[in-house]
C-alpha positions as a printed NumPy array, in Angstrom:
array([[ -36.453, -104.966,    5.022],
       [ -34.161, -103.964,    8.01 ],
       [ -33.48 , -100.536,    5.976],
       [ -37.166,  -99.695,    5.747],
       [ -37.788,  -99.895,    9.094],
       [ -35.01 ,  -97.562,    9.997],
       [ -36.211,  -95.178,    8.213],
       [ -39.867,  -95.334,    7.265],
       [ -40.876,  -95.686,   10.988],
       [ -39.419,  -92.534,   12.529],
       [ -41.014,  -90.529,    9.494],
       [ -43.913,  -92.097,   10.156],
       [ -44.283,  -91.438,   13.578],
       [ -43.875,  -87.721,   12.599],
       [ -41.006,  -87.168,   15.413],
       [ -37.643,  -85.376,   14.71 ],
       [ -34.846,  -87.11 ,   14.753],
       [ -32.469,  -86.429,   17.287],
       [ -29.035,  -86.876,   16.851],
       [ -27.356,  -89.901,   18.774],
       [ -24.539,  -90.019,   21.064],
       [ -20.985,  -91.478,   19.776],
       [ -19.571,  -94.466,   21.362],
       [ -17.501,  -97.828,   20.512],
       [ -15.182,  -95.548,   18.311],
       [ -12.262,  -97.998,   17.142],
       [  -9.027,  -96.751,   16.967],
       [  -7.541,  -95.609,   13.124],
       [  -5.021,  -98.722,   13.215],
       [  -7.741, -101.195,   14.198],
       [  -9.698,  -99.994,   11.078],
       [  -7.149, -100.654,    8.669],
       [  -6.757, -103.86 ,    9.907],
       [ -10.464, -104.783,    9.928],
       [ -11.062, -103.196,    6.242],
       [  -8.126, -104.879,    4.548],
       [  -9.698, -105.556,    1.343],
       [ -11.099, -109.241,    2.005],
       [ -14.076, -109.934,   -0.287],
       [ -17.017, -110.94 ,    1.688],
       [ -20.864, -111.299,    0.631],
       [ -22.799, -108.417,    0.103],
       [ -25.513, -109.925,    2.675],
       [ -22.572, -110.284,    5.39 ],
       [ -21.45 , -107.102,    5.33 ],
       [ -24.706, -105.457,    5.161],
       [ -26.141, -107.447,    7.927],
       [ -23.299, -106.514,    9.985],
       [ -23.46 , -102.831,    9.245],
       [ -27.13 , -102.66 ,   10.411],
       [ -25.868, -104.68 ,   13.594],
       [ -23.659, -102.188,   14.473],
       [ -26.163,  -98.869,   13.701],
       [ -28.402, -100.65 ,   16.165],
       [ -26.177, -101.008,   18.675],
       [ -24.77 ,  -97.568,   18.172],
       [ -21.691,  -98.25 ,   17.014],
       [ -22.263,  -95.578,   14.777],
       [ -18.012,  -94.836,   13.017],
       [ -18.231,  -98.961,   12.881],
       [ -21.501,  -98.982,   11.184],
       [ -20.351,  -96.557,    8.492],
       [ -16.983,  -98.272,    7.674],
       [ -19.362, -101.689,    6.888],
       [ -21.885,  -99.433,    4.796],
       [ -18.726,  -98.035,    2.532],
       [ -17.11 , -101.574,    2.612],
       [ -20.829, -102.347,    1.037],
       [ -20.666,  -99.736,   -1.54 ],
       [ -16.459, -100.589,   -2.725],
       [ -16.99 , -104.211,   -2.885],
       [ -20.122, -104.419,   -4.59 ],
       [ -20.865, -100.744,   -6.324],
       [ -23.045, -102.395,   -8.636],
       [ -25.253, -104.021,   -6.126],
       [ -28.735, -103.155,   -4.986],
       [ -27.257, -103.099,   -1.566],
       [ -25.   , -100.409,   -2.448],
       [ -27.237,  -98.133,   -3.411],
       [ -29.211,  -98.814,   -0.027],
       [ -25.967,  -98.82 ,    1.702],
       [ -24.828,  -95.248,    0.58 ],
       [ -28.022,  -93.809,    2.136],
       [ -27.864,  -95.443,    4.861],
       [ -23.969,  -94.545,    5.491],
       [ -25.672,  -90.576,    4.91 ],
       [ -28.332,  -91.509,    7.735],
       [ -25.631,  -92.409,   10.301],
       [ -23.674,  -88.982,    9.465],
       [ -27.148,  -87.28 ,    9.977],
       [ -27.897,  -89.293,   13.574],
       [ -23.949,  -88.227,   14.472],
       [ -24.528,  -84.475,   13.57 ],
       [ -22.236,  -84.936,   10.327],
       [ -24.501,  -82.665,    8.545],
       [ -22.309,  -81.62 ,    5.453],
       [ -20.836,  -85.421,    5.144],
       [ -24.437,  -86.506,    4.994],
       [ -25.583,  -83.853,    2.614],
       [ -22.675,  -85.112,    0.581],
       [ -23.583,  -88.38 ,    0.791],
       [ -26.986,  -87.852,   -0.036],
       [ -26.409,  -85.683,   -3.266],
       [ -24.622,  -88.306,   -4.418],
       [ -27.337,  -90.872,   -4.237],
       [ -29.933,  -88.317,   -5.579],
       [ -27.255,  -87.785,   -8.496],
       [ -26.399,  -90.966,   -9.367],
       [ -29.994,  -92.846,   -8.601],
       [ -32.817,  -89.799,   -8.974],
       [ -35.504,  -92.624,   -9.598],
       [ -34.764,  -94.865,   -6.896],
       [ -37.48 ,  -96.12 ,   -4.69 ],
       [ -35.622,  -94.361,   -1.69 ],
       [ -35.137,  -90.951,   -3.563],
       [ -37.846,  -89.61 ,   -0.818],
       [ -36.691,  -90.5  ,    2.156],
       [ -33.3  ,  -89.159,    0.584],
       [ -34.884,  -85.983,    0.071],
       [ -36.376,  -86.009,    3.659],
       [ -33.177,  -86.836,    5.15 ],
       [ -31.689,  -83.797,    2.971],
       [ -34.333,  -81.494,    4.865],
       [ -33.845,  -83.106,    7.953],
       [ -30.071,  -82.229,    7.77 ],
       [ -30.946,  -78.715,    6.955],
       [ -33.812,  -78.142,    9.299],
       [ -31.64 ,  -79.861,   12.822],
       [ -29.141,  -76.943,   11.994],
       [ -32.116,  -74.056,   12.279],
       [ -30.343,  -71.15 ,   14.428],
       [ -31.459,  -69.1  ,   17.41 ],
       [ -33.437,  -66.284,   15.765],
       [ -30.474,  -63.766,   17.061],
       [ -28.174,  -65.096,   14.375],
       [ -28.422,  -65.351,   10.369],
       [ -30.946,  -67.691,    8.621],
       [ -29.405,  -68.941,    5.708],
       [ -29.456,  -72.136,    7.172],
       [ -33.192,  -71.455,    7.992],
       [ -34.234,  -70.839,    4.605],
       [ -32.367,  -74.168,    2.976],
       [ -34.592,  -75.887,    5.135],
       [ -37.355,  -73.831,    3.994],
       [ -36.703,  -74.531,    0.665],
       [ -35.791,  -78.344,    0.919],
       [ -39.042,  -78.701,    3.048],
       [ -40.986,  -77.194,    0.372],
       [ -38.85 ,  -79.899,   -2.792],
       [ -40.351,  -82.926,   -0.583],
       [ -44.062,  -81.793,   -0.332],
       [ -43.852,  -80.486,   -3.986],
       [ -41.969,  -83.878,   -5.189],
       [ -43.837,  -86.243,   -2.755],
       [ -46.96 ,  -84.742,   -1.848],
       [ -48.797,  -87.76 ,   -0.323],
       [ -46.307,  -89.534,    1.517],
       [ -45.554,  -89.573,    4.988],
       [ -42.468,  -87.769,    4.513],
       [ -44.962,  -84.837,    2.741],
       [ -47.181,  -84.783,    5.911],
       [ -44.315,  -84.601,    8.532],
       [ -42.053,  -82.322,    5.857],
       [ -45.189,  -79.312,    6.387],
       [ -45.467,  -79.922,    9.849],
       [ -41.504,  -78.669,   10.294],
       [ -42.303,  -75.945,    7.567],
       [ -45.04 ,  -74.54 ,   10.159],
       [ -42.039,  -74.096,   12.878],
       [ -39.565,  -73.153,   10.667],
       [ -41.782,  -69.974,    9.063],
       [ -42.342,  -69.188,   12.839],
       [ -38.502,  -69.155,   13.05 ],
       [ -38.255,  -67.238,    9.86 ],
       [ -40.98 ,  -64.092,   11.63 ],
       [ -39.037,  -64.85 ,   14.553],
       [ -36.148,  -63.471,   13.595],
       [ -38.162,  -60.65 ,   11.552],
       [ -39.124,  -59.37 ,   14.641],
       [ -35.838,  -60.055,   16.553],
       [ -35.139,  -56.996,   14.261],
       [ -38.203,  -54.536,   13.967],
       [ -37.498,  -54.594,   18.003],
       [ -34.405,  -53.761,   17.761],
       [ -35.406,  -50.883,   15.153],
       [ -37.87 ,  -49.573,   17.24 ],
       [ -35.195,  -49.233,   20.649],
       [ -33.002,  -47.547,   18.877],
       [ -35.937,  -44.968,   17.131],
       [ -35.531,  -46.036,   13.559],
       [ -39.076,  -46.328,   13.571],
       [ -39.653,  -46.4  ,    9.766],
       [ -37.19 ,  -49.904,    9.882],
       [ -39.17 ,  -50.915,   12.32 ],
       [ -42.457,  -50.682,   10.526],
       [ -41.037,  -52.635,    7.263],
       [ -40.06 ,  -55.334,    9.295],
       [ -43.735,  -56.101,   11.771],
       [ -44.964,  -55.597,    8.127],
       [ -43.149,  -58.092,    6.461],
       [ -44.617,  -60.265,    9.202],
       [ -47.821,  -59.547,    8.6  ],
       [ -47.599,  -60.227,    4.743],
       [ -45.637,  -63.3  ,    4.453],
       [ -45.872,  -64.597,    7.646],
       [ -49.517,  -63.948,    8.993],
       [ -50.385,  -67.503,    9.896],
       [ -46.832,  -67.955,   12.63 ],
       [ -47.495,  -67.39 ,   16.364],
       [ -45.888,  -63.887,   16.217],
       [ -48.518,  -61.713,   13.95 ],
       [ -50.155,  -60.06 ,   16.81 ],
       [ -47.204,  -59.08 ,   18.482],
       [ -46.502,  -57.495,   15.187],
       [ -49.394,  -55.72 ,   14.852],
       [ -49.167,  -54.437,   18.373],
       [ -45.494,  -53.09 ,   17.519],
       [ -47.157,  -51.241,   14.116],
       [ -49.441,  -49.274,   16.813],
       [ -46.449,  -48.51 ,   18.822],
       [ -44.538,  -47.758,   16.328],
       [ -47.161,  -45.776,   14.221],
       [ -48.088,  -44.075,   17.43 ],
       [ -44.088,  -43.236,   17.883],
       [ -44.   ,  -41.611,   14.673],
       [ -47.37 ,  -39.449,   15.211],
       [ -49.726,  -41.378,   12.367],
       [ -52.366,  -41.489,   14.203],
       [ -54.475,  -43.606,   11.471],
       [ -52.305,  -46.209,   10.701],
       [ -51.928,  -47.033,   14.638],
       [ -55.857,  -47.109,   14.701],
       [ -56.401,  -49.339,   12.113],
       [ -53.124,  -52.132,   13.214],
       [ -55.307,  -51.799,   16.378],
       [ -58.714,  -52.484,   14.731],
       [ -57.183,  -55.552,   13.311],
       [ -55.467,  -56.903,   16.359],
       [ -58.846,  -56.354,   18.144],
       [ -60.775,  -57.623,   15.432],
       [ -58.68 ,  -61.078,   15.309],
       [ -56.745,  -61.075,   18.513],
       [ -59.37 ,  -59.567,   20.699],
       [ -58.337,  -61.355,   24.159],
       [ -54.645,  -61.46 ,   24.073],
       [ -52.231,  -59.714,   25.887],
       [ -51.069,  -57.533,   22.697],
       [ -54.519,  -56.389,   22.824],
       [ -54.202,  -55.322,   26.204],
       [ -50.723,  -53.631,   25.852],
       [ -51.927,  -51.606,   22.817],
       [ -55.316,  -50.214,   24.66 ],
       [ -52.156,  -49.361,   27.444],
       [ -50.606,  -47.521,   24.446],
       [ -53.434,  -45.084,   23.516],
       [ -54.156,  -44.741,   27.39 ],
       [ -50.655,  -43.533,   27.687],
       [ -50.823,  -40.617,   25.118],
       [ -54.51 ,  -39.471,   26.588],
       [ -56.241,  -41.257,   23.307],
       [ -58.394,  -43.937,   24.182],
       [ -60.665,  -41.884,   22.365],
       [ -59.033,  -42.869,   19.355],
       [ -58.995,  -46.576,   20.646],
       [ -62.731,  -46.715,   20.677],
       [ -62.96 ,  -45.659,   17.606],
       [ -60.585,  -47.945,   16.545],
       [ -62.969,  -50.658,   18.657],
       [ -66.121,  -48.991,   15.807],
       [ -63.473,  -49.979,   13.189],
       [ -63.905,  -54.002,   14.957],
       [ -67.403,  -53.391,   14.245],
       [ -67.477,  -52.334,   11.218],
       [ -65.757,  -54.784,    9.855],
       [ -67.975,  -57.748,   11.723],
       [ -70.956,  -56.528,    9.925],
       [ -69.433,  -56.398,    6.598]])
């Protein structure tokens, strides 16, 4: 009841899930003392678990959730109680104790009514992590990929529908930091680099907010390395899909620069050519 609100209504809302701040931490003594092994119903300690998540008593609310799990592992409440335990790691920015957690619920109950969300939340721990697009993407592409399990496992739940809104930000990470690179390539004159990389953006990621930046840098570059073809033709495409942006702009700067906009205009025919066919 209580548990499917928790979850269910921030998936359904379709907003991320920021992390919360800690607070009412108990000291290590005071645990022990609390968690003495005194048998209590499953209800009780449930209830009071979900009492102190929503009053963000977050180290308190875990301690209740595991006291769930040891004294009644067999329980229907356990199983809701380990997930939820993974949830409160994921809201504390406990990624890896959470991924734990929740690999360990897939593992032990794959068919559970919950297996979803606990794929979600698996994404979710992955995808919160997603680095500047100066630094590696590992951690980028296991969200990638665990965004991809729920929409391929789940297709028409809620969890699907918010899972391939994230995967639209996290391929614009992913050509991000493709051409955090092929600029970097084309500073330094390694021009040829530079080329495989605004290419690679074009192929794989042609739908992301960065494509005609990339196919401005192909006419730079192209231009850079004397192929005069291969510059007109990036630039008949930009023009032909991009034909009021600023990239557009810069590369009709780039053929004025080198005394060609002959060879821009014709690369304007190329727009027109392809219009009529």
């Amino acid at each position: 009841m209580r548990f499917e609100l928790i979850f269910l209504g921030k998936a359904a809302l379709g907003t991320t899930l920021l992390a919360l701040g800690l607070s009412a931490c108990t000291s290590n003594s005071a645990k022990n003392e609390e968690f003495a092994y005194v048998e209590r119903p499953v209800e009780i300690l449930y209830s009071e678990a979900v009492d102190k998540l929503a009053g963000r008593r977050f180290d308190e609310a875990i301690l209740f959730f595991d006291e769930v799990e040891r004294q009644h592992p067999y329980s229907s409440w356990a199983r809701r109680a380990m997930l939820m335990s993974a949830f409160v790691k994921y809201e504390q920015n406990q990624y890896e104790d959470a991924l734990t957690d929740i690999d360990r619920f897939l593992s032990i109950h794959p068919g559970n009514k919950d297996a979803p969300y606990a794929y979600y939340l698996r994404a979710m721990c992955h995808y919160e992590r997603i680095r500047d697009v100066g630094r590696d993407q590992d951690i980028t592409r296991n969200a990638l990929d665990s965004l991809n399990d729920v929409v391929r496992r789940y297709p028409d739940t809620e969890y699907a529908r918010d899972a391939r809104l994230k995967l639209d930000l996290t391929y614009d990470h992913l050509a991000g930091k493709e051409m955090d690179v092929g600029r970097y390539y084309l500073r330094n004159g390694q021009h040829i680099a530079a080329v495989n990389r605004f290419n690679k953006v074009i192929i794989e990621y042609q739908t992301t907010s960065h494509t005609p930046e990339a196919l401005h840098r192909l006419v730079e570059a192209y231009l850079e390395l004397g192929v005069l073809p291969e510059a007109q033709r990036n630039a008949a495409i930009l023009g032909y899909n991009y034909p009021g942006t600023e990239w557009y702009e810069d590369t009709y700067k780039l053929f004025r620069e080198r005394n060609l906009v002959d060879a821009f205009n014709a690369s304007k025919q190329l727009d027109v050519a392809k219009e009529k066919s």
